[in-house]
C-alpha positions as CSV (number, residue, x, y, z in Angstrom):
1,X,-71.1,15.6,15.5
2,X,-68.7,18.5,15.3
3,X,-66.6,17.1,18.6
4,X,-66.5,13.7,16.8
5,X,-65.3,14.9,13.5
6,X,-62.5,17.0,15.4
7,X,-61.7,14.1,17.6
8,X,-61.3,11.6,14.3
9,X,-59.3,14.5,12.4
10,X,-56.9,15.2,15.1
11,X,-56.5,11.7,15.6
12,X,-55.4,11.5,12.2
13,X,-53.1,14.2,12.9
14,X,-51.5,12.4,15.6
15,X,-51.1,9.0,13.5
16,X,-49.6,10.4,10.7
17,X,-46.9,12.3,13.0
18,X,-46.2,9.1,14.6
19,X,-45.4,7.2,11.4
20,X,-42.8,10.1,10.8
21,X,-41.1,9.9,13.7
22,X,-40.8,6.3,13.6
23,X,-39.8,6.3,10.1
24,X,-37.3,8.9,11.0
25,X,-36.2,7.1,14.2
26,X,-35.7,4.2,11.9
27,X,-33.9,5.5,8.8
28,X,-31.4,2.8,8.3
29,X,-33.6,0.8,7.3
30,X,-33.3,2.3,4.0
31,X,-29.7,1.8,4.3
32,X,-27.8,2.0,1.2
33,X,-27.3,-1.4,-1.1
34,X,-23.6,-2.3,-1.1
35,X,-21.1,-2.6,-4.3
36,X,-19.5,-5.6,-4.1
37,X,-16.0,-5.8,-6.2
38,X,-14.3,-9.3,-6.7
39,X,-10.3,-10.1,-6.5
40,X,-9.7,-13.4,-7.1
41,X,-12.0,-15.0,-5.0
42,X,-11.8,-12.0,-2.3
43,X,-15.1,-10.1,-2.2
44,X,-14.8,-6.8,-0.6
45,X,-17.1,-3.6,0.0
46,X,-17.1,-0.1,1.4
47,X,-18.8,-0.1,5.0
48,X,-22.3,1.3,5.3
49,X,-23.1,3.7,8.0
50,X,-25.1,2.4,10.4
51,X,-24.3,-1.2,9.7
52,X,-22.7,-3.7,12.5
53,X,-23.0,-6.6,10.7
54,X,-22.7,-7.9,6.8
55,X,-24.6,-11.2,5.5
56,X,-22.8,-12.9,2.6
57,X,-25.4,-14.9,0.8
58,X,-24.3,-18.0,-1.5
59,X,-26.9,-18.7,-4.7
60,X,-29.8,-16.9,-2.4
61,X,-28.9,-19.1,0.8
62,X,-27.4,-17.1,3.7
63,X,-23.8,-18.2,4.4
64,X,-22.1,-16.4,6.9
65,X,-22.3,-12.9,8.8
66,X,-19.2,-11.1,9.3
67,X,-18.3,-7.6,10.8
68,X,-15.4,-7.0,8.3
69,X,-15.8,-5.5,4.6
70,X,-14.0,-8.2,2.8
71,X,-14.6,-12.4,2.5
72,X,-13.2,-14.8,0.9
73,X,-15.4,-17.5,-0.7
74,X,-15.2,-21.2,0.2
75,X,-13.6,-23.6,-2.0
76,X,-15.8,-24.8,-4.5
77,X,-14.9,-26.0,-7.7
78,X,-17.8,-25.1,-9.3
79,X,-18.9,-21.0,-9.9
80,X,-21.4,-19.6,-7.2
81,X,-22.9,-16.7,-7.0
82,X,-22.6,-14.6,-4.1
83,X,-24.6,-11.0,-2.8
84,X,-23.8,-9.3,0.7
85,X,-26.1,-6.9,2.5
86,X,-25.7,-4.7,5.5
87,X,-27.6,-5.1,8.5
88,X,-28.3,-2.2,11.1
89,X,-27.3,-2.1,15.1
90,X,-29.9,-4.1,16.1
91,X,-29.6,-6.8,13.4
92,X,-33.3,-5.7,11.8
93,X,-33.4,-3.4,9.3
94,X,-31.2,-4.3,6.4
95,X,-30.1,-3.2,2.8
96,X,-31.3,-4.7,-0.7
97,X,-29.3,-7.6,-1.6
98,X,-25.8,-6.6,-3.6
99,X,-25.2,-7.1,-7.2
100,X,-24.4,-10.0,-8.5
101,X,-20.5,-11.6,-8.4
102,X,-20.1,-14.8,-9.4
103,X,-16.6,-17.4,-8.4
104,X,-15.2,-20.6,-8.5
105,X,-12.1,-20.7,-5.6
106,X,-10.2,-24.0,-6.5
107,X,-8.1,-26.3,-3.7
108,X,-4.5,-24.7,-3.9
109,X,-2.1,-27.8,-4.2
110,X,0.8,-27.7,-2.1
111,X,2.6,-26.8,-4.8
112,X,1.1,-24.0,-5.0
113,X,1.6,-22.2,-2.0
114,X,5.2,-21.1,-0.8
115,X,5.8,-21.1,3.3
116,X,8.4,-18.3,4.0
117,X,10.0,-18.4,7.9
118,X,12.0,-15.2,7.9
119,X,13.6,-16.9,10.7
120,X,15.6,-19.3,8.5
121,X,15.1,-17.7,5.1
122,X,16.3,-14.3,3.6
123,X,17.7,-12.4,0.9
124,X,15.4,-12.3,-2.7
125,X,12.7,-15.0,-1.8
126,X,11.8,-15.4,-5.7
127,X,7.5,-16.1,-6.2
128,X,7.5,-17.9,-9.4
129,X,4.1,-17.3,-11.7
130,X,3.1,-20.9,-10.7
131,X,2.9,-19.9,-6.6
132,X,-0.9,-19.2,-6.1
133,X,-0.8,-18.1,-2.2
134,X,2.1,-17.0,-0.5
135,X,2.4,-17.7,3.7
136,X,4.8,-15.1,5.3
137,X,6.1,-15.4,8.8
138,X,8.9,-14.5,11.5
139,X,11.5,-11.7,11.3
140,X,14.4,-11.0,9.3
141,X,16.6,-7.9,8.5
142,X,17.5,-9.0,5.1
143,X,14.4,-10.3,3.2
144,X,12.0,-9.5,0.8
145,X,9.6,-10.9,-1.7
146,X,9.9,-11.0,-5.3
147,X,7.1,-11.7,-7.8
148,X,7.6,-12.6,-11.2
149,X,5.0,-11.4,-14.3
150,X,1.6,-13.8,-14.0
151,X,-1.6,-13.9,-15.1
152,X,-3.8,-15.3,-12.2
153,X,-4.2,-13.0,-9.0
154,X,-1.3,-13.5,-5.8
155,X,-2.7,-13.9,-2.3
156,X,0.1,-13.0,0.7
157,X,-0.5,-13.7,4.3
158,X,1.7,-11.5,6.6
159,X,1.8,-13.5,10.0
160,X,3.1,-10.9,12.4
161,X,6.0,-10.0,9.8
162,X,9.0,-8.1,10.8
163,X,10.9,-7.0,7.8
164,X,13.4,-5.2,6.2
165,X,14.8,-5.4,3.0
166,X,17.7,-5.5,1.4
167,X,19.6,-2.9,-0.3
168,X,17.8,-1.0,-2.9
169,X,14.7,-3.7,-2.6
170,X,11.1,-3.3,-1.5
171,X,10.0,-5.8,1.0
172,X,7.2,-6.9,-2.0
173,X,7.7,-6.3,-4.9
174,X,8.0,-6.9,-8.6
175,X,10.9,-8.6,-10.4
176,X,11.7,-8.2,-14.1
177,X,9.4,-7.3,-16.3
178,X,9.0,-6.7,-19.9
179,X,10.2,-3.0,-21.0
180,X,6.8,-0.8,-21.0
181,X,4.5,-4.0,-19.3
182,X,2.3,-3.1,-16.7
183,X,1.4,-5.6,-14.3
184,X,-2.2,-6.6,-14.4
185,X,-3.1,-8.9,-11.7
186,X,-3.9,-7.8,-8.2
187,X,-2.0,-8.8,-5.2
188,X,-4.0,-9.3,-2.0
189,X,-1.5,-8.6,1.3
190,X,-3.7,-10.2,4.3
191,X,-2.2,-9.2,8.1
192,X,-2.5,-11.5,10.3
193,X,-1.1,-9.6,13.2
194,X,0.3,-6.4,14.1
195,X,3.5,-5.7,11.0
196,X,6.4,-4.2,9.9
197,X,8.4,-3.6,6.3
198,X,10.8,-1.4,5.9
199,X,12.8,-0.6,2.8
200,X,16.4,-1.4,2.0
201,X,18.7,2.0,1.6
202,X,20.2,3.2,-1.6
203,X,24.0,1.9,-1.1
204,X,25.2,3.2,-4.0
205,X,27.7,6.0,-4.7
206,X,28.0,7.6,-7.9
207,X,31.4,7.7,-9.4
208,X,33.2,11.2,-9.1
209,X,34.4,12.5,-12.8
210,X,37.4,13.0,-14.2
211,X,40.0,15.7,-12.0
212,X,40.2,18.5,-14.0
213,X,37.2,18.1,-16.3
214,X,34.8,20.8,-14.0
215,X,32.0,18.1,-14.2
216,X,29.8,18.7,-11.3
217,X,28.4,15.2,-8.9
218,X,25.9,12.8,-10.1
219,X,22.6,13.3,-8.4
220,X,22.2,10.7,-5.8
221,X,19.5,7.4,-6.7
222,X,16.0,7.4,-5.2
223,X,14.6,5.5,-2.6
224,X,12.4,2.6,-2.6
225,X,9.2,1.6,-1.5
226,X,8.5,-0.8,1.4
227,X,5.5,-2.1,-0.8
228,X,5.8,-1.2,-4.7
229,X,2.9,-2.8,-6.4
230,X,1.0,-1.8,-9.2
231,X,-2.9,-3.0,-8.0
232,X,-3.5,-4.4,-4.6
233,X,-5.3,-5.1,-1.8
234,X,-4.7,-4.6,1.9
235,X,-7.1,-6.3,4.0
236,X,-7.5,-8.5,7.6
237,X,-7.2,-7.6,11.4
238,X,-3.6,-6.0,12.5
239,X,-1.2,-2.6,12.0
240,X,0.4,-2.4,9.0
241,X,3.8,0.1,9.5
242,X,5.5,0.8,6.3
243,X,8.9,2.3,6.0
244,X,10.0,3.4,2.7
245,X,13.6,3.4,2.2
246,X,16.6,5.9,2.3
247,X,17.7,7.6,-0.7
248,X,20.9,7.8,-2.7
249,X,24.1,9.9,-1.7
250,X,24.4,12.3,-4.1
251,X,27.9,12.3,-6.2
252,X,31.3,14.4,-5.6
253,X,32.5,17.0,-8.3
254,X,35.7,16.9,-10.4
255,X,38.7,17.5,-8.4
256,X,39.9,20.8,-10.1
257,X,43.3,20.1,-11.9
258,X,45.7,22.3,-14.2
259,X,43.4,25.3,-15.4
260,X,40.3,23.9,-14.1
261,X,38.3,24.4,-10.7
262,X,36.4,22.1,-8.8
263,X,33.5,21.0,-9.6
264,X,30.4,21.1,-7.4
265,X,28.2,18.1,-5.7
266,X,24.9,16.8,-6.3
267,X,21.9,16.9,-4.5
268,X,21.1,13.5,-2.4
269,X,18.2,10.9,-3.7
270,X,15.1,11.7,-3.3
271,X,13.8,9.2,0.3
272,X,11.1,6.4,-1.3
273,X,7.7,6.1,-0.9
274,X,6.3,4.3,2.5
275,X,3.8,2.4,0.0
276,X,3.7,3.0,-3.8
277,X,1.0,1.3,-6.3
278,X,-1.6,2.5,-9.0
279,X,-4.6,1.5,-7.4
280,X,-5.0,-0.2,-4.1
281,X,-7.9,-1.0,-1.7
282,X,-8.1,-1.1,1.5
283,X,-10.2,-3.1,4.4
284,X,-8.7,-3.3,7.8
285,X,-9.5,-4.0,11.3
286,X,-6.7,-1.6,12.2
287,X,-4.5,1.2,11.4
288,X,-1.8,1.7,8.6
289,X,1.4,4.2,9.5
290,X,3.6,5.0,6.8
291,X,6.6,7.0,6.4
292,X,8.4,8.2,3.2
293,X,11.9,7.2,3.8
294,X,15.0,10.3,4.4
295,X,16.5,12.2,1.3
296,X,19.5,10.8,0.6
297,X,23.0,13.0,1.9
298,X,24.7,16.0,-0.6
299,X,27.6,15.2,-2.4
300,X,30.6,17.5,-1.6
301,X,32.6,19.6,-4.1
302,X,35.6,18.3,-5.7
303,X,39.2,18.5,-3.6
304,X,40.6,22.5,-4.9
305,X,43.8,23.8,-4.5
306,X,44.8,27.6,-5.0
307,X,46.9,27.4,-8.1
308,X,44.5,25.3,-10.0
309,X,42.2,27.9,-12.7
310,X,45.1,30.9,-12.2
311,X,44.3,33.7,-9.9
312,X,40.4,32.9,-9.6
313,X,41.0,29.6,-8.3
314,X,43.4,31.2,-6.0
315,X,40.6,33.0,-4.7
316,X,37.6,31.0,-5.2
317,X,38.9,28.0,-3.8
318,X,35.7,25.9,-1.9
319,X,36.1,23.6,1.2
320,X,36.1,20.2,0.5
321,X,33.5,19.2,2.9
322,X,31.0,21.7,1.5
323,X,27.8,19.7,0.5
324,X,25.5,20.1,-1.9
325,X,21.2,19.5,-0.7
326,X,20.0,16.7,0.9
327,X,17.4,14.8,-1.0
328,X,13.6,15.2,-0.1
329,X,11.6,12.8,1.8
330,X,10.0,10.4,0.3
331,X,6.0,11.2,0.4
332,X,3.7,8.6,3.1
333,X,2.2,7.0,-0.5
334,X,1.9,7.4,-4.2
335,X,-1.2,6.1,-6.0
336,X,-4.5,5.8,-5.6
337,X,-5.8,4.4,-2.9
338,X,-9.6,3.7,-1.5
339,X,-9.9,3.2,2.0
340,X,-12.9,0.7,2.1
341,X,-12.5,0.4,6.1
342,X,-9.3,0.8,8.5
343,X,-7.5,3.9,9.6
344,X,-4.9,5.4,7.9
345,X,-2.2,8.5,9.0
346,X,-1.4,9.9,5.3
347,X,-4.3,11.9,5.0
């Protein structure tokens, strides 16, 4: 009787250490339910660990599985309701359902989306409030996007892009706004394709004062970003580089004249940001480089000459080609950014 009881309780033992290891072996099944944040009609999560594979569901009826942490609903007039959950390695165990995001995505007319061809088209490529989805292809050297103030989200698709921007211009950004305004829409850049923006360079030389008035150079303009946004979203399957752009020379000093010396330089612009926003998200099947554009060169002192300020100019004459400090480099980013999936280099 004793032999039988021992027998049952050490079998019990041996269950109950069982269930733990497979419970333990199989922890993502208790992986974690997702937080599902709408853009438009762009759904987009954070990855879960563990998980290979992410079901979109569509009023309670499974949709479509996809490996990427972002989807964009079908067109369909009418709201839906959609939930995503995460599904381990082997396509068993999965999370609870998401919360709750419900969307209508309506049928863009033609007139509504704007085709850019760098290959054919360049300079300010104007996005009027009335363009819902913007279709970017092709290279150019002289190109960028600018949107005006609207009130419905922008969708861009980058199609292997190669781009630099003019002068002074990010390759996307904003054009005139109201004094104080804020933008409040999100813009959702999709890659399509391996890309590249770069910045345009500050061109512009600040005027040298008056000979003789000891006035010392106007510091040189900051750079640009390659992408200066306010809230956006990065997402789709490609490497996004981003250049931001070269700052400002900084401005020459007063010639010295008379009584007066020369005056001294200024320091160069500061180099722009390689992507600048207030709040961006990102989900990508690839990697993101960026690279704060160069400070911008010194300005030089004013042209001297010995008998100009009496005997101390005569002595404290400077070189004409003596420069003041470069600007600094621009930094990688500015903003805040979330890194949903994708590998970035700013860190």
């Amino acid at each position: 009787m004793k032999k039988t009881v021992a027998k049952m309780l050490c079998a019990s033992i041996l269950a109950v250490l069982m269930l733990g290891l497979l419970v333990g072996c199989n922890s993502d099944i208790f992986l974690k339910e997702l937080n599902v944040r709408q853009f438009g009609d762009l759904l987009v999560w954070k990855s879960a660990d563990k998980a290979s594979t992410y079901e979109v569901y569509q009023n309670g009826e499974l949709l479509e599985s996809t490996v990427n942490t972002y989807y964009r609903v079908p067109e369909n007039k009418e709201e839906q309701t959609y939930t995503v959950r995460a599904k381990n390695d082997k396509g068993e165990n999965a999370s609870k359902l998401s919360n709750e995001v419900k969307v209508a995505r309506t049928v863009f007319s033609k007139q509504e989306i704007l085709k850019v061809d760098l290959s054919t088209q360049s300079g300010s490529i104007i996005v009027k409030d009335d363009i819902k989805q913007v279709q970017v292809s092709g290279s150019s050297n002289n190109a960028c996007l600018v949107i005006e103030n609207r009130s419905d989200d922008l969708f861009i698709t980058l199609k292997g892009v190669q781009m630099t921007a003019p002068a002074a211009m990010s390759c996307i950004g904003y054009g005139e706004m109201p004094e104080g305004h804020t933008p409040q829409f999100t813009t959702c850049i999709e890659l399509d394709g391996n890309c590249s923006l770069r910045a345009g360079a500050i061109t512009y030389v600040p005027p040298q004062p008056a000979s003789g008035s000891g006035i010392s150079g106007t510091a040189g303009t900051p750079g640009v970003a390659s992408i200066n946004l306010a809230k956006m979203v990065i997402y789709g399957e490609g490497d996004l580089k981003a250049y931001g752009g070269v700052g400002g020379v900084g401005g020459k000093g007063a010639n010295s004249k008379g009584t007066h010396m020369q005056a001294a330089g200024a320091r160069g612009g500061q180099g722009g940001a390689g992507i600048a926003c207030s709040e961006c998200y990102i989900m990508l099947t690839g990697e993101i480089t960026t690279v704060g554009g160069a400070g911008g060169e010194g300005g030089t002192y004013g042209s001297g000459n010995a008998s100009a300020g009496g005997l101390l100019g005569s002595l404290f004459v400077t070189p004409d080609n003596y420069y003041a400090a470069n600007g600094y480099d621009g930094a990688k980013v500015t903003g805040s950014f979330n890194v949903l999936a994708g590998v970035v280099d700013w860190n």
